[in-house]
C-alpha positions in Angstrom: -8.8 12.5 35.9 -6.3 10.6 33.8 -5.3 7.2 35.3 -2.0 6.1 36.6 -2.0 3.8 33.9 -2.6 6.6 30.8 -0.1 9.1 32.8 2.8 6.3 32.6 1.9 5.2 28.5 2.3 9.3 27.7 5.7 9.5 30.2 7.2 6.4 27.9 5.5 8.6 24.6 7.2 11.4 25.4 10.1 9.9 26.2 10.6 7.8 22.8 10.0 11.0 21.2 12.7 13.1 22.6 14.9 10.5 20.8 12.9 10.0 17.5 15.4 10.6 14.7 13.9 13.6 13.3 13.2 15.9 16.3 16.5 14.8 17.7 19.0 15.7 14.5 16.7 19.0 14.4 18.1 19.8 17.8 21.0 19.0 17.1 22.0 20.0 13.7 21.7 23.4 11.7 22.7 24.4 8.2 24.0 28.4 8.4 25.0 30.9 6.1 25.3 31.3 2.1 28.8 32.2 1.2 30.7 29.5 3.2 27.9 27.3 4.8 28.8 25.8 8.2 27.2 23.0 9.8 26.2 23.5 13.5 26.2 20.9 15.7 25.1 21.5 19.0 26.2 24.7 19.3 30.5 23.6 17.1 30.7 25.4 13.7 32.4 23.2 10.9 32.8 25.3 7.6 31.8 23.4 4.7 34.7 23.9 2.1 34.0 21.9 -0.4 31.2 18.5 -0.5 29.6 17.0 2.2 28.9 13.5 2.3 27.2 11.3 4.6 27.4 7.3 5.8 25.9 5.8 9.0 24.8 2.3 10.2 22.3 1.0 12.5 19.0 0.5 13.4 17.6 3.9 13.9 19.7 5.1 10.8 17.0 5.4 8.2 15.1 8.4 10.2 18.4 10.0 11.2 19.6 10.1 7.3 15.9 11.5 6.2 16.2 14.4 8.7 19.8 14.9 7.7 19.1 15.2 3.9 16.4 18.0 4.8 18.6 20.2 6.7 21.9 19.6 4.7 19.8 20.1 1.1 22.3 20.6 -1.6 24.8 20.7 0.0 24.8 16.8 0.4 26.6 15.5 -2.6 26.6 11.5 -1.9 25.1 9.1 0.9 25.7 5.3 1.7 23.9 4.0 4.9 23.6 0.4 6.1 20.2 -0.3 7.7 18.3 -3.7 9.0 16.9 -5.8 6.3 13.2 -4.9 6.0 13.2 -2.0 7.6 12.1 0.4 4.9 9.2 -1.8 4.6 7.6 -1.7 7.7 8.0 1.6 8.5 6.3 2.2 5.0 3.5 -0.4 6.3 3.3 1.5 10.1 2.9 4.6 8.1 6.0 6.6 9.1 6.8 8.5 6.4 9.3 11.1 7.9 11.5 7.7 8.6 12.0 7.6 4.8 14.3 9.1 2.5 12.2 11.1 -0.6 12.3 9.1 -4.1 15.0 11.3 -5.4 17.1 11.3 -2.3 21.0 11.0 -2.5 21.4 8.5 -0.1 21.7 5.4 -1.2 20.1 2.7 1.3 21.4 -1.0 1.4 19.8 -3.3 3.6 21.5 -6.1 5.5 22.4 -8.3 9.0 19.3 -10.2 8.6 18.4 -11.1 12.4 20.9 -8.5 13.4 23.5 -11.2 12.3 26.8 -9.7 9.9 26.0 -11.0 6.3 26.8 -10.6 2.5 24.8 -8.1 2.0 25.8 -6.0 5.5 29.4 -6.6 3.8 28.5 -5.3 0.5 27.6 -2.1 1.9 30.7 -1.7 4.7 32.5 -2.2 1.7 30.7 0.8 -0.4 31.2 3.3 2.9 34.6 2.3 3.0 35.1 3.5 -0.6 33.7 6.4 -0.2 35.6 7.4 2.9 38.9 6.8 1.3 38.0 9.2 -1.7 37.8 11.9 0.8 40.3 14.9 0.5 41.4 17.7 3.4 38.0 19.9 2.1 35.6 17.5 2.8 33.1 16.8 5.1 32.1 13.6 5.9 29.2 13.2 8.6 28.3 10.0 9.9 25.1 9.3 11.6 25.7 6.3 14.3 23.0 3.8 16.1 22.7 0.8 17.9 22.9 -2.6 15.7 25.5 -0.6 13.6 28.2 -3.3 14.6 26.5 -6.2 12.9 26.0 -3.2 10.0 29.5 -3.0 9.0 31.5 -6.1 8.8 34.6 -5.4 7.0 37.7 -8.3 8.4 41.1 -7.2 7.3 42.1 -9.2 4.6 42.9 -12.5 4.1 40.2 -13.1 6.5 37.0 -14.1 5.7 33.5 -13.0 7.0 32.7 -16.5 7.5 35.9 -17.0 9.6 35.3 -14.4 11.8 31.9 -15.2 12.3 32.8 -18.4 13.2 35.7 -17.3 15.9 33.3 -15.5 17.2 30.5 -18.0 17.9 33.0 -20.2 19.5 33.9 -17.3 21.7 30.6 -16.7 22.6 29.8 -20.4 22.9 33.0 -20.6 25.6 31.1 -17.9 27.9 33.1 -14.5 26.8 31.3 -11.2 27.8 30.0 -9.0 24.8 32.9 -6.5 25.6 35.4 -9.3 25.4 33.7 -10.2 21.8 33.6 -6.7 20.7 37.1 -6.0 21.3 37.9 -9.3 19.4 35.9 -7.9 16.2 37.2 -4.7 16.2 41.1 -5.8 16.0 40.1 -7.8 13.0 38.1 -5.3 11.7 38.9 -2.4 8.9 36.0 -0.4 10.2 35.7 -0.6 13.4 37.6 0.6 16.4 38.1 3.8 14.9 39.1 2.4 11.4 36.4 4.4 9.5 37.8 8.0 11.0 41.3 6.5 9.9 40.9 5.3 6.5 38.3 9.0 6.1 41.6 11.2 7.0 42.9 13.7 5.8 38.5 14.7 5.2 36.8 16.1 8.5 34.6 13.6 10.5 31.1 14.2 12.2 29.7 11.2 14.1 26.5 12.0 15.5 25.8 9.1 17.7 22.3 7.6 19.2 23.4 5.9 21.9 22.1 2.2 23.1 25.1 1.1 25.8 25.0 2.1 29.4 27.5 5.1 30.1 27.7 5.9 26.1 31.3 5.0 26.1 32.4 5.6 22.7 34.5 3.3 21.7 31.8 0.3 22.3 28.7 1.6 20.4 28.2 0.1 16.9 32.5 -1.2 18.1 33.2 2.7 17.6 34.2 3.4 13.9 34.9 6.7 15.2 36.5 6.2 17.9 39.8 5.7 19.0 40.0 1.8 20.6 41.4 1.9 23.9 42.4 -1.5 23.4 45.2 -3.2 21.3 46.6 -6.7 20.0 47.9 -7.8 23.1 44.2 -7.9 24.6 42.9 -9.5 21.7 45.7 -12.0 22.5 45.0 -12.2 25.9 41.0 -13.1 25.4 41.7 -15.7 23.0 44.5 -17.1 25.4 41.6 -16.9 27.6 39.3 -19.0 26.1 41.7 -21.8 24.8 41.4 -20.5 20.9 45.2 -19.7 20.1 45.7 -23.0 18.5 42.5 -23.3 16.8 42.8 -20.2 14.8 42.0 -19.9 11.4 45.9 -19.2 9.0 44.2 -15.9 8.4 43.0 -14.5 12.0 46.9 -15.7 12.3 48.3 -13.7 9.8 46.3 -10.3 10.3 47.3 -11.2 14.3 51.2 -11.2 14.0 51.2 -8.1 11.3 48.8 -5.6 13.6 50.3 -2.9 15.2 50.9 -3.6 19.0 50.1 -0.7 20.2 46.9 1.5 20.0 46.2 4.2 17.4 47.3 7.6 19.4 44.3 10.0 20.1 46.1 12.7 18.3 45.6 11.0 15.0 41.8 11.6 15.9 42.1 15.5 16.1 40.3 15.5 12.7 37.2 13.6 14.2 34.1 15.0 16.6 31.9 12.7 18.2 28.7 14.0 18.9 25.9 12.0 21.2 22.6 13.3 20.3 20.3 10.9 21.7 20.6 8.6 25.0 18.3 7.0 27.8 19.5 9.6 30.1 17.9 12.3 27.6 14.8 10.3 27.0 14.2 10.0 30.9 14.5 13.5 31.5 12.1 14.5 29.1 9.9 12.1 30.9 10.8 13.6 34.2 9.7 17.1 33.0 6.3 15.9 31.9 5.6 13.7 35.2 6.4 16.8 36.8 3.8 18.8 34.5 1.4 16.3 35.5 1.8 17.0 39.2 4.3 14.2 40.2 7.6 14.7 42.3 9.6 12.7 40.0 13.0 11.4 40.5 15.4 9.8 38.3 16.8 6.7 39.9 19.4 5.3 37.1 20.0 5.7 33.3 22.4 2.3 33.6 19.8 -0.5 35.7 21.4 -3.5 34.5 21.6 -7.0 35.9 19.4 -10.3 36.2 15.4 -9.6 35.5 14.5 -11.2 39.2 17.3 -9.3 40.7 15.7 -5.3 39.3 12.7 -6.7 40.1 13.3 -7.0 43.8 14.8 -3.6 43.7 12.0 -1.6 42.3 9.6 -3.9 44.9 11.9 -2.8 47.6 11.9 0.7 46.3 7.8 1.0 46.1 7.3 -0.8 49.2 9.2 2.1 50.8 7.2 5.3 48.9 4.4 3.4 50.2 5.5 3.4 54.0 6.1 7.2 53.4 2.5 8.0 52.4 1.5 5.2 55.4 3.7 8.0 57.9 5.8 4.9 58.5 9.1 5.7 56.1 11.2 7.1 59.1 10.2 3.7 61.6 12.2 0.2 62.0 9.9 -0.6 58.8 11.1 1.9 56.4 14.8 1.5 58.1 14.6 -2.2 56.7 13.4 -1.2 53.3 16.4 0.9 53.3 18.9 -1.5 54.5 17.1 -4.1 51.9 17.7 -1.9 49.0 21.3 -0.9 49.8 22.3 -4.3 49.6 20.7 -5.2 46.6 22.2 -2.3 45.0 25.6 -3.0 45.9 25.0 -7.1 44.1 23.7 -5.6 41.3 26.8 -3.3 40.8 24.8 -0.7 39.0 27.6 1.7 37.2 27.5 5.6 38.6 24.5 5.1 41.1 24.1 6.6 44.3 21.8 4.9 46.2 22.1 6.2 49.4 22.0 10.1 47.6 19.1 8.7 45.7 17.1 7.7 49.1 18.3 11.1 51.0 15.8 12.5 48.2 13.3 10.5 48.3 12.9 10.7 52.2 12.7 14.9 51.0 9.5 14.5 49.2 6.1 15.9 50.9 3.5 13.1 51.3 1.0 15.3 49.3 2.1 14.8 45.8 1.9 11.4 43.8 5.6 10.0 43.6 6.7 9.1 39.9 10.3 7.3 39.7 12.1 6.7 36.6 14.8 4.6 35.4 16.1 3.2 32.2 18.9 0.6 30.9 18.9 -2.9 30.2 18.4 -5.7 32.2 19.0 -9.5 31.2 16.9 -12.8 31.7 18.5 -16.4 32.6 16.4 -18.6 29.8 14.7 -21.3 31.7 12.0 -21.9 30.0 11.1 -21.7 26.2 8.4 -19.7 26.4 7.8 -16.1 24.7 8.4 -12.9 26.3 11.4 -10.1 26.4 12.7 -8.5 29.8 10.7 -6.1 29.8 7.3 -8.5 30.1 9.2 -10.4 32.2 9.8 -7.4 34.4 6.7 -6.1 34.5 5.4 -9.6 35.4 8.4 -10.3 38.3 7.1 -6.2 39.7 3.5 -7.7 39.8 4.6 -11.1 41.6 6.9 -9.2 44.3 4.0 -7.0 45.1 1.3 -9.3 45.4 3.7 -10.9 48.2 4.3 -7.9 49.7 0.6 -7.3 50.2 0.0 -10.7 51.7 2.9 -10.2 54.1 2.2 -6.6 55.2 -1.4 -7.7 56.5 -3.2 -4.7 55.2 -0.3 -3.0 55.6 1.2 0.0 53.1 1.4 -1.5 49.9 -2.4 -1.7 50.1 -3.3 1.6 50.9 -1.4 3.0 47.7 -2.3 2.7 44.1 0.4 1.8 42.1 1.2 1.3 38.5 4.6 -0.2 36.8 5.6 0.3 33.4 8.6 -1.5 31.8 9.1 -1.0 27.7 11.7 -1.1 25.2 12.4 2.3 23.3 12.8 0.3 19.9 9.3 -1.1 20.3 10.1 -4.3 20.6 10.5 -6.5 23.4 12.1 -9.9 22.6 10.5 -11.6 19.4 6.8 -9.9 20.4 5.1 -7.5 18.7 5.0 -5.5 22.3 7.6 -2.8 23.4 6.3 -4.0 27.1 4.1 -4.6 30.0 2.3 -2.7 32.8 1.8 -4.4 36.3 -0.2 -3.3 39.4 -0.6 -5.2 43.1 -4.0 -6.5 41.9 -2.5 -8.1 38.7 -2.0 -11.8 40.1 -4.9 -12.0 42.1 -6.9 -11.0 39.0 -5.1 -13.5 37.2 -6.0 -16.2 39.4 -9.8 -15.5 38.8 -8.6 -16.1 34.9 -7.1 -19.1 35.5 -3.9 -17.8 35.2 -1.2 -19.0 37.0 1.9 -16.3 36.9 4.4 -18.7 38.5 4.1 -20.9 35.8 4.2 -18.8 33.2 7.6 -17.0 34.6 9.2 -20.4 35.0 8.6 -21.0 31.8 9.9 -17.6 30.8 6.0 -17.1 28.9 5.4 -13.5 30.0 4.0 -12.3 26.6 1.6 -15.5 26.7 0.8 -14.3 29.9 0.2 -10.7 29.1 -1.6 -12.0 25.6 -4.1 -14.1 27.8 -4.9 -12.2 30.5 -7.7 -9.8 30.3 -7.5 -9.5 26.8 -3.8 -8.6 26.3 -4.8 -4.7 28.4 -1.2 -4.8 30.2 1.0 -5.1 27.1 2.5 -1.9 26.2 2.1 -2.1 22.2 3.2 1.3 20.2 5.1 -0.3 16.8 8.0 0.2 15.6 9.8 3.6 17.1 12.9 3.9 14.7 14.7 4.8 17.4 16.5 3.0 20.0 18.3 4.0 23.5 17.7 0.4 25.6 14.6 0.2 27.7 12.7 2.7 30.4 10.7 2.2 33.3 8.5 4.7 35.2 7.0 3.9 38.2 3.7 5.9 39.5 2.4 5.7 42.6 -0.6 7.8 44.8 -1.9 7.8 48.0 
């Protein structure tokens, strides 16, 4: 039989697959009909009338645009997509093909944002997409294929200002403490593009976004800053954040300028009518397709969250908490004072870490409903977020894995004999991009036995989480086994973890 270990690397597989650029515009997208060709998209016709042109930015861009060019065909006229500097090269050198446009494609590709940073080059080609969507007339179709990273991918400040200048405003408003939110809504009122500004300037043409979502909730307006979207937010918050943080007298004359002449209020959603918004892709679609195949493989699977956010140590506790009380339900123990306190435990830590949309107390109702003869498989997915300590090497999700291990090893010493040790347990934690801070892993797997084991190594896994090392730690310890290492993906929709677990 198949180990815990091998079931949870094919529940992540599958997982990242469901939201792999090609299978997921193929879903998604169909060309029909001769005469007058419409594009279908999920299931909403748009008749192609005259040209179709495409533009998208973002990190999982490249693959979407391939797929796209195969169904659309010649219908496609032009392309312009904005993609991570080096990207066509190593998905050449992983030997992903189908991520790659054909040598005669129509799309042209400009690479940019070197360490996802806005740059020159990133500008150059926000510049040639806003061209293009400007030359659009009432017959056209312009489809726009949307991922995370497409932010730093399309820098375009209103004139006079400078990308330098708002590069800098923004440092110092990061430098100063403000929230990404805060900073995005910043960029987008000084942005042409953003904020809905690429659906503006493409009007009177139709606009397609089909969007792969990386933020919790897929709100719109806040992936890649929404080009497509119309900005729930206006001047006077931009204002307000910069009042905030003690910048009004230090702006530059320009951030001044395009400031006073903005329109106070927000562009109305009816001048959006000629704009559809399509999400393709998410975490909550990846762990679903995860859930069917646990449940193929004889789990009773549950989805816990597709938004677990908060402090590493923090989610860690949680999914301890959370295994700790499966285990008492195989032990017979999940309805005594023991399981009560798991419960209590968890509820509390739920409510800290504030996790958007999730019922925890619906969540445990079905938990206490599964049979103690099946294995248990729990999913989640999101992004969590480590407080630097140290300066080690790792990414969350090592350092996740690595916190899971720790809290369970306690556990076991505490519960003398008790449930944690009658249960086998595996924990998986890995980023959907394949890539887990600057590593070449997408993750780590952890079991109770993992810092014990270490120990024999010579491996101490305090130190190495105070010094934030997980990936040395993983590297070192029994020959790097417990790093989850798949390459690049192409794809990206934040980070999953399963968690399997048999009597």
């Amino acid at each position: 039989s198949m180990s815990l270990r091998e079931h949870a690397l094919s529940l992540f597989r599958s997982a990242v697959g469901t939201v792999r650029p090609a299978p997921m515009l193929k879903r998604a997208v169909k060309l029909q009909g001769d005469g007058c060709p419409q594009l279908l998209v999920k299931g909403q016709a748009f008749p192609v009338k005259r040209d179709l042109y495409l533009v998208g930015f973002g990190k999982a861009v490249l693959g979407m645009a391939a797929a796209a060019e195969e169904i659309l065909g010649d219908h496609l006229v032009r392309g312009i997509i904005n993609v991570p500097l080096g990207i066509q090269e190593s998905l050449q050198r992983a030997g992903m093909q189908e991520m790659l446009l054909k040598p005669h494609s129509k799309i042209q590709v400009i690479e940019g944002a070197k360490n996802n940073l806005p740059d020159p080059e990133a500008l150059k080609g926000a510049v040639a997409i806003q061209g293009l969507a400007e030359s659009l007339t009432v017959d056209d179709l312009l489809l726009v294929l949307i991922s995370g990273g497409g932010s730093a991918l399309l820098p375009a400040p209103i004139p006079p200002i400078l990308l330098e200048e708002k590069e800098k405003l923004t440092k110092m408003l990061a430098s100063r403490g403000a929230a990404i939110q805060e900073l995005n809504i910043v960029r987008k009122t000084l942005s042409l593009l953003k904020g809905g500004g690429l659906a503006q300037l493409a009007y009177p043409a139709r606009v397609v976004s089909l969007i792969l979502s990386d933020v919790i909730g897929d709100p719109l307006d806040i992936i890649a800053s929404g080009p497509t979207a119309a900005s729930s937010h206006s001047v006077q918050d931009c204002l307000q954040i910069l009042a905030k943080y003690n910048l009004l007298h230090d702006l530059p004359k320009s951030v001044e300028t395009v400031l006073s002449s903005s329109p106070t209020k927000p562009t109305a959603p009816e001048d959006y009518s000629h704009v559809c918004n399509i999400i393709i892709g998410s975490n909550t679609l990846a762990l679903e397709e995860a859930k069917r195949q646990a449940e193929g493989l004889g789990y009773a699977a549950l989805i816990l969250s597709a938004a677990i956010c908060g402090e590493v140590g923090r989610v860690a506790t949680l999914y301890c908490q959370l295994i700790r009380l499966v285990c008492l339900g195989f032990a017979g123990l999940g309805e005594g004072p023991l399981g009560d306190e798991a419960r209590r435990n968890l509820l509390q830590l739920a409510a800290e870490l504030e996790i958007p949309g999730l019922n925890l107390a619906e969540f445990l109702q079905a938990l206490r409903g599964l049979g103690p003869e099946r294995p248990v498989c729990i999913l989640a997915g999101g992004e969590t977020t480590v407080q630097l300590q140290g300066t080690g090497k790792g990414g969350r999700n090592q350092e996740l894995a690595l916190r899971v291990g720790l809290g369970l090893h306690r556990a076991q010493a505490t519960d003398v004999g008790g449930p944690p040790g009658r249960c086998e347990i595996v924990f998986l934690s890995g980023g959907t991009d394949g890539q887990d801070g600057p590593t070449e892993a997408a993750g780590a797997f952890c079991s109770p036995e993992l810092v014990d084991e270490a120990l024999q190594e010579g491996l101490d896994v305090e130190a190495f989480l105070s010094n934030n090392d997980s990936y040395t730690f993983f590297s070192q310890f029994q020959g790097g086994r417990h790093l989850l290492v798949t390459g690049l993906t192409g794809t990206n929709v934040m980070d999953i973890q399963a968690i399997l677990i048999r009597a």
